[in-house]
Backbone bond lengths (Angstrom), bond angles and torsions (degrees), N, CA, C in turn:
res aa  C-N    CA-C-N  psi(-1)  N-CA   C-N-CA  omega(-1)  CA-C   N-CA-C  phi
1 X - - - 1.449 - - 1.526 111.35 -
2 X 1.470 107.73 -28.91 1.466 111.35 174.96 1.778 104.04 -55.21
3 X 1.056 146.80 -46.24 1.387 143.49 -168.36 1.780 105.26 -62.79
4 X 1.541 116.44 -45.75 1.190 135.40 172.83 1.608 96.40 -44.59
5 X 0.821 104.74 -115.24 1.873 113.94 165.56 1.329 128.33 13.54
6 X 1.557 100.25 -47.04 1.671 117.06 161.34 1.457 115.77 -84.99
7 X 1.502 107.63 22.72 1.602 101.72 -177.04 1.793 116.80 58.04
8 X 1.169 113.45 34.37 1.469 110.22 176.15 1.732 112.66 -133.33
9 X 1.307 97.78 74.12 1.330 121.88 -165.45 1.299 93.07 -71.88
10 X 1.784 132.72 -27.29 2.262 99.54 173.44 1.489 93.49 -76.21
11 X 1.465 124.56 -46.88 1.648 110.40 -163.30 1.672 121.35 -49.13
12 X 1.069 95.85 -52.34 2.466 119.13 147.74 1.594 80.66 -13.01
13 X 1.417 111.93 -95.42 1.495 127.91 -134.92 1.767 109.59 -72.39
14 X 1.271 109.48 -25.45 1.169 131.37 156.93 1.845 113.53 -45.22
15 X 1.427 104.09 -73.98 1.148 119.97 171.68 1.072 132.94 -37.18
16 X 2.247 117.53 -41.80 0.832 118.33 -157.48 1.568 109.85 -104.37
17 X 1.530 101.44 -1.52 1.642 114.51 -174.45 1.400 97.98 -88.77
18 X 1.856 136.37 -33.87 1.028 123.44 168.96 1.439 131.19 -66.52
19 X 0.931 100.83 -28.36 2.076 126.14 168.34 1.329 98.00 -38.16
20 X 1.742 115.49 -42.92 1.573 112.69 -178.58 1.054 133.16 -51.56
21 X 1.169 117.99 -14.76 1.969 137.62 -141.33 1.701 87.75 -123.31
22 X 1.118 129.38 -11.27 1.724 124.06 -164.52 1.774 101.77 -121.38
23 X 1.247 110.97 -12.40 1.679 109.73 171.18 1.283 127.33 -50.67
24 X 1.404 121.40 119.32 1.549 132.43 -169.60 1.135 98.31 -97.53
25 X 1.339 119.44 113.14 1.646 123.07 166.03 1.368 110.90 -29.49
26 X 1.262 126.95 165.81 1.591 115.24 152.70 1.500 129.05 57.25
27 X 1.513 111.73 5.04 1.462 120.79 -178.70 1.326 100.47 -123.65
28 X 1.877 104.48 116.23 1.998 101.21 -165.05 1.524 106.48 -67.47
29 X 1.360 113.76 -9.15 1.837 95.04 -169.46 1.606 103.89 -81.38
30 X 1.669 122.88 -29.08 1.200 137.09 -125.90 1.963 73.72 -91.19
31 X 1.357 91.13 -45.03 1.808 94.75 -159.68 1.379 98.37 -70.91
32 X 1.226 129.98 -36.65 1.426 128.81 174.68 1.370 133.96 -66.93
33 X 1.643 99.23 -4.60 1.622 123.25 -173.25 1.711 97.05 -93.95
34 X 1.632 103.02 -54.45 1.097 123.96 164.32 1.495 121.65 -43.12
35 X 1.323 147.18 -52.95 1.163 160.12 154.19 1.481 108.40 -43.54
36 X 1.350 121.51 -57.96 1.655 120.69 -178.35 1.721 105.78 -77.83
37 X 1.303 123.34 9.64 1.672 127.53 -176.54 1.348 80.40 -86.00
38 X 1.379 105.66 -74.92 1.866 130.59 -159.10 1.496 97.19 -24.98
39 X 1.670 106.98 -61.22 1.436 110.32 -154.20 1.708 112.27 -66.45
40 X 1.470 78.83 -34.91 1.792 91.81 -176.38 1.726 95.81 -58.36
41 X 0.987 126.96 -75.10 1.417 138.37 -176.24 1.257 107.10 -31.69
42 X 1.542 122.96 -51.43 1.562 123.95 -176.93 1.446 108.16 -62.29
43 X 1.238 134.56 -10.54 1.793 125.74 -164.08 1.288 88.13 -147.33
44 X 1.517 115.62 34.96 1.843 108.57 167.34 1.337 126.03 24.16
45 X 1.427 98.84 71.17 1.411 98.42 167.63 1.651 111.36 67.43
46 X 1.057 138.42 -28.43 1.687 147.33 149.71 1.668 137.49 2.48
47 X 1.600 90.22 3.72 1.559 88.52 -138.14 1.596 96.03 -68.37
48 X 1.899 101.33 158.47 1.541 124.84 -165.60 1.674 91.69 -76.48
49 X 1.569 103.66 149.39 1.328 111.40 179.97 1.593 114.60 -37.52
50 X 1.083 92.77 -49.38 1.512 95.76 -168.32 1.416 129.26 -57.77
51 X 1.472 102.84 -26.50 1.599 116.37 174.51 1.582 113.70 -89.01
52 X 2.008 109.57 -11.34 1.406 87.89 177.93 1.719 107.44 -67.10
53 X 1.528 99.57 -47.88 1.461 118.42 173.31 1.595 120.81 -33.63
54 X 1.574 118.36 -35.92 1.585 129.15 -167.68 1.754 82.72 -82.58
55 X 1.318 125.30 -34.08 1.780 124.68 -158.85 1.347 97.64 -64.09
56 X 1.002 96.45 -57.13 1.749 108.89 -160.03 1.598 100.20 -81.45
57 X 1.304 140.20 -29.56 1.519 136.19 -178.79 1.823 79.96 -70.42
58 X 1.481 130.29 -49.80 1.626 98.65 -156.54 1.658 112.79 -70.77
59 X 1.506 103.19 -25.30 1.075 105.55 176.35 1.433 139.89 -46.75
60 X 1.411 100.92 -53.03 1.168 126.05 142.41 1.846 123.60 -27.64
61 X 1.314 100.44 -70.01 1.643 98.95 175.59 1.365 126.07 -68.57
62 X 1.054 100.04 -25.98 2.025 114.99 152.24 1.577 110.42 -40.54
63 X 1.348 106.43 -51.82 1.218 106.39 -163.59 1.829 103.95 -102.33
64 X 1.462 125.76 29.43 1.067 123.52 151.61 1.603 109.81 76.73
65 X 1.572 125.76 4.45 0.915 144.72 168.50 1.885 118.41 -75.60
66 X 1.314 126.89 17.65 1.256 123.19 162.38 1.494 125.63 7.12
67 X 1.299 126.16 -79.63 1.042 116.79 172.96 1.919 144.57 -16.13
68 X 1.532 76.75 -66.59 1.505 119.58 -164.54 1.529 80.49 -82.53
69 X 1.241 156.95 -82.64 1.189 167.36 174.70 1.720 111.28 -9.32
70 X 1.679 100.30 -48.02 1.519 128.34 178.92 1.395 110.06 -60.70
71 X 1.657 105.89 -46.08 1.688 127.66 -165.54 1.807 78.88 -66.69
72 X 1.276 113.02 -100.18 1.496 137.10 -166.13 1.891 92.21 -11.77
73 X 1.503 110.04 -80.12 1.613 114.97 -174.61 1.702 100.39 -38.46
74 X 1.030 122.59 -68.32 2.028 125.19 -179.08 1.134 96.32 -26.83
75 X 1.454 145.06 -48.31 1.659 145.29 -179.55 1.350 111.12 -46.17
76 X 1.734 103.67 -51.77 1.430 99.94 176.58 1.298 132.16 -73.32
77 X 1.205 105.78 25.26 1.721 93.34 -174.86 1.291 123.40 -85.75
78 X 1.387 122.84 -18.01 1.316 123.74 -156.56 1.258 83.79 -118.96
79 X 1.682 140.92 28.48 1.493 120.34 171.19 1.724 98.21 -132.67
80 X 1.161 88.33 7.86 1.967 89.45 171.91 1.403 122.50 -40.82
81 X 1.144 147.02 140.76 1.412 151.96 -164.97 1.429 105.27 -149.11
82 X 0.912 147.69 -19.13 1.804 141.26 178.75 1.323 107.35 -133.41
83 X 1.341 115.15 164.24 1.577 105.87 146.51 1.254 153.30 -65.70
84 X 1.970 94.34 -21.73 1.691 103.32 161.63 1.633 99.11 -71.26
85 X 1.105 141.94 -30.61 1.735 123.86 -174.90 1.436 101.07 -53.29
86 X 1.460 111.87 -55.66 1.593 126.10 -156.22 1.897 87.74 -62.13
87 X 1.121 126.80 -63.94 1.198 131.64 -177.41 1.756 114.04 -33.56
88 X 1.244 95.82 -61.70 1.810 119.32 169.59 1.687 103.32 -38.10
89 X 1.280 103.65 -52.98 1.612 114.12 -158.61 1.599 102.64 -80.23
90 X 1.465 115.25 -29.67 1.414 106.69 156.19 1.352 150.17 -115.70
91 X 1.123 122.76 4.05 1.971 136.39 97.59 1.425 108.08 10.65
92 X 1.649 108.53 -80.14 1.656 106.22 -143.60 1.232 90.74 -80.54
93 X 1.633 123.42 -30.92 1.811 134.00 -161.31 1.670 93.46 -71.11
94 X 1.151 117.37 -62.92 1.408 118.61 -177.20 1.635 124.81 -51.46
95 X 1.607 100.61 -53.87 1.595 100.88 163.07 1.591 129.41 -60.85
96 X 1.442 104.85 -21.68 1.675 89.45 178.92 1.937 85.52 -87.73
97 X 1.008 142.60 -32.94 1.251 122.45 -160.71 1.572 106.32 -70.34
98 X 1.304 134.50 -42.25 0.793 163.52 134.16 1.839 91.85 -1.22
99 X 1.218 128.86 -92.65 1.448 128.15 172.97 1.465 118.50 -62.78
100 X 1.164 118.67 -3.63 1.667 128.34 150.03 1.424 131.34 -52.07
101 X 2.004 92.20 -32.22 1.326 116.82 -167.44 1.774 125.36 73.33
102 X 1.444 94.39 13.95 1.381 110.92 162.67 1.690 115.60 -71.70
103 X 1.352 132.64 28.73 1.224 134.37 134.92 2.193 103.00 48.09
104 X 0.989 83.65 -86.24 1.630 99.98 -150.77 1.267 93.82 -85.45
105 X 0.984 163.14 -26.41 1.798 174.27 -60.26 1.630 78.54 170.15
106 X 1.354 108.29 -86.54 1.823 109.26 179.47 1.028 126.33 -14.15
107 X 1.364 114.83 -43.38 1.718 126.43 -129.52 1.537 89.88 -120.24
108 X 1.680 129.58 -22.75 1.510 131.99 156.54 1.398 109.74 -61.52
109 X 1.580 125.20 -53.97 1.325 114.42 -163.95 1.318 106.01 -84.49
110 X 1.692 136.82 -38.08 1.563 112.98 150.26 1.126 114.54 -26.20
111 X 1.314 128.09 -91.80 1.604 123.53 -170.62 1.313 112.83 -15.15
112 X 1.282 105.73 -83.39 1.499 120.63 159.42 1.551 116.76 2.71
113 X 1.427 87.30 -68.93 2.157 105.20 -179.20 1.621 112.90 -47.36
114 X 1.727 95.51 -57.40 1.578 90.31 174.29 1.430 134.07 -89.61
115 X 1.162 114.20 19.80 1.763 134.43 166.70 1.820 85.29 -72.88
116 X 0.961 130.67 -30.51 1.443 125.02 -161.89 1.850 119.44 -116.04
117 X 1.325 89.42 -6.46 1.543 114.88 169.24 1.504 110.82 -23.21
118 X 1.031 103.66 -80.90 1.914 128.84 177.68 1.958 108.92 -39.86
119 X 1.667 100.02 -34.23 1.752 94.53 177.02 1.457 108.89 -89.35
120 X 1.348 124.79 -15.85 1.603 123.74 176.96 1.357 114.28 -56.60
121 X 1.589 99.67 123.18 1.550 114.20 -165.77 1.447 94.86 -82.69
122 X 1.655 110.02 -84.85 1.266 131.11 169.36 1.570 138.23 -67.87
123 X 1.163 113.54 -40.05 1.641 123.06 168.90 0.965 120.71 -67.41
124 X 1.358 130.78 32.75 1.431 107.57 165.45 1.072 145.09 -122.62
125 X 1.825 111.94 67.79 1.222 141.95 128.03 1.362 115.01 -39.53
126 X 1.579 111.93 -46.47 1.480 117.36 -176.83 1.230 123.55 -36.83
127 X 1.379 114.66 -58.46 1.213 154.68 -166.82 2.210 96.52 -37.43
128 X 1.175 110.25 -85.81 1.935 124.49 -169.83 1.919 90.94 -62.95
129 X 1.313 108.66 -37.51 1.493 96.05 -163.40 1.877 105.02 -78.46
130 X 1.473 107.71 -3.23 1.349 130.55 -175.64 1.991 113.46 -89.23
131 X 1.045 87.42 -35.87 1.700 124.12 -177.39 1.904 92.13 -68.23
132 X 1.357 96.85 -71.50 1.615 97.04 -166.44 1.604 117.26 -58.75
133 X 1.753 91.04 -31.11 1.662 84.08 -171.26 1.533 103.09 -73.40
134 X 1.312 136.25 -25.90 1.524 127.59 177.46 1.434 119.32 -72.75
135 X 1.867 93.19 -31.94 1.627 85.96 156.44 1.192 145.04 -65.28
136 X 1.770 121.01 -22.34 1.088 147.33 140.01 1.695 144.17 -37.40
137 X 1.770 89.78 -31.46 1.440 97.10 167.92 1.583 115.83 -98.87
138 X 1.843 123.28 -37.43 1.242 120.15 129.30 1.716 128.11 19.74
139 X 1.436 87.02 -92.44 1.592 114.39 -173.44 1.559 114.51 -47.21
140 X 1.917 101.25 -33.66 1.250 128.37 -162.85 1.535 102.01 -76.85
141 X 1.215 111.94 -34.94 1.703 136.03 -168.33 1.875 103.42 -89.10
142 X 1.527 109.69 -3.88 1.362 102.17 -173.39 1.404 112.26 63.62
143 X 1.275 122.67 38.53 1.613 115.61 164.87 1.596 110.80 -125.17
144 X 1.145 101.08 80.46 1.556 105.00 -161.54 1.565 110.29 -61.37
145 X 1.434 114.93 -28.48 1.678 123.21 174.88 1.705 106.23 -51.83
146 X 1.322 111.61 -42.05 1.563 108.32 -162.26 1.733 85.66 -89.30
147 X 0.795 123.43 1.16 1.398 103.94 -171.47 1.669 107.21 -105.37
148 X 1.387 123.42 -39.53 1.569 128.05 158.77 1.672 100.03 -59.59
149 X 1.000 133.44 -15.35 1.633 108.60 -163.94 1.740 85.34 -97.59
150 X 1.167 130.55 -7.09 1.448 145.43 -151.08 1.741 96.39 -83.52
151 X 1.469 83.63 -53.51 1.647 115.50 -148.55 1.376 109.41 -87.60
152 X 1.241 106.30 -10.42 2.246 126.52 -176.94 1.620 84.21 -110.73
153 X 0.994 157.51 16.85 1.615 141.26 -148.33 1.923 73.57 -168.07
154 X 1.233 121.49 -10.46 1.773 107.47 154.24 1.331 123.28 -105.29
């Protein structure tokens, strides 16, 4: 996605057709790398506003930048189109707040996330890594009950 980003949408497409050849069965990131190649590849490089915005907010949170990550995702709100976007948009919103140390802010838009659980087509990775972080803030709150029932329910 880094080539994308630099505006070099054949090196992107280049990139993302070799990605094919390195997929580890049975390894969730590999298949999920694998899955977002395909799509990218199927709509040449194309991607809908909303996913340039979701690229660059994860990127961002990759790189431990919260804030800035928070700013970028806030863009996307008003260009949502599915329920995995809406899902995406509160995922990335919740996890950087979440490492903001916004606690309680977090712990609405999780909720939030899994009110919508049942419409997630594709994202749902979201879903256990969504689970832990509420179990995580929980734990944080000294309610260790909500936080094991959190953590068996990932």
């Amino acid at each position: 996605m880094c080539y994308f980003l630099l505006d070099n949408v054949d090196l992107a497409l280049r990139s993302m057709k070799s990605l094919l050849n390195w997929v580890r069965k049975d390894f969730e990131y590999d298949e999920f790398a694998q899955r977002k190649a395909k799509a990218f590849i199927a709509i040449e490089g194309n991607l809908s506003a909303f996913d340039q915005q979701y690229f660059i907010a994860t990127t961002l949170l990759e790189a431990c930048n919260y804030q800035k990550s928070l700013d970028v995702i806030s863009l996307a709100h008003n260009i949502i189109e599915t329920d995995d976007n809406r899902a995406c948009y509160l995922y990335i919103s919740a996890t950087c707040l979440y490492n903001l140390g916004e606690l309680d802010e977090a712990l609405q838009l999780y909720e939030s996330l899994l009110m919508i659980e049942k419409k997630i087509v594709h994202e749902k990775f979201i879903i256990p890594h969504s689970l832990v972080a509420i179990a995580e803030i929980h734990a944080n709150q000294d309610n260790k009950e909500k936080s094991l029932m959190y953590i068996k329910k990932a």
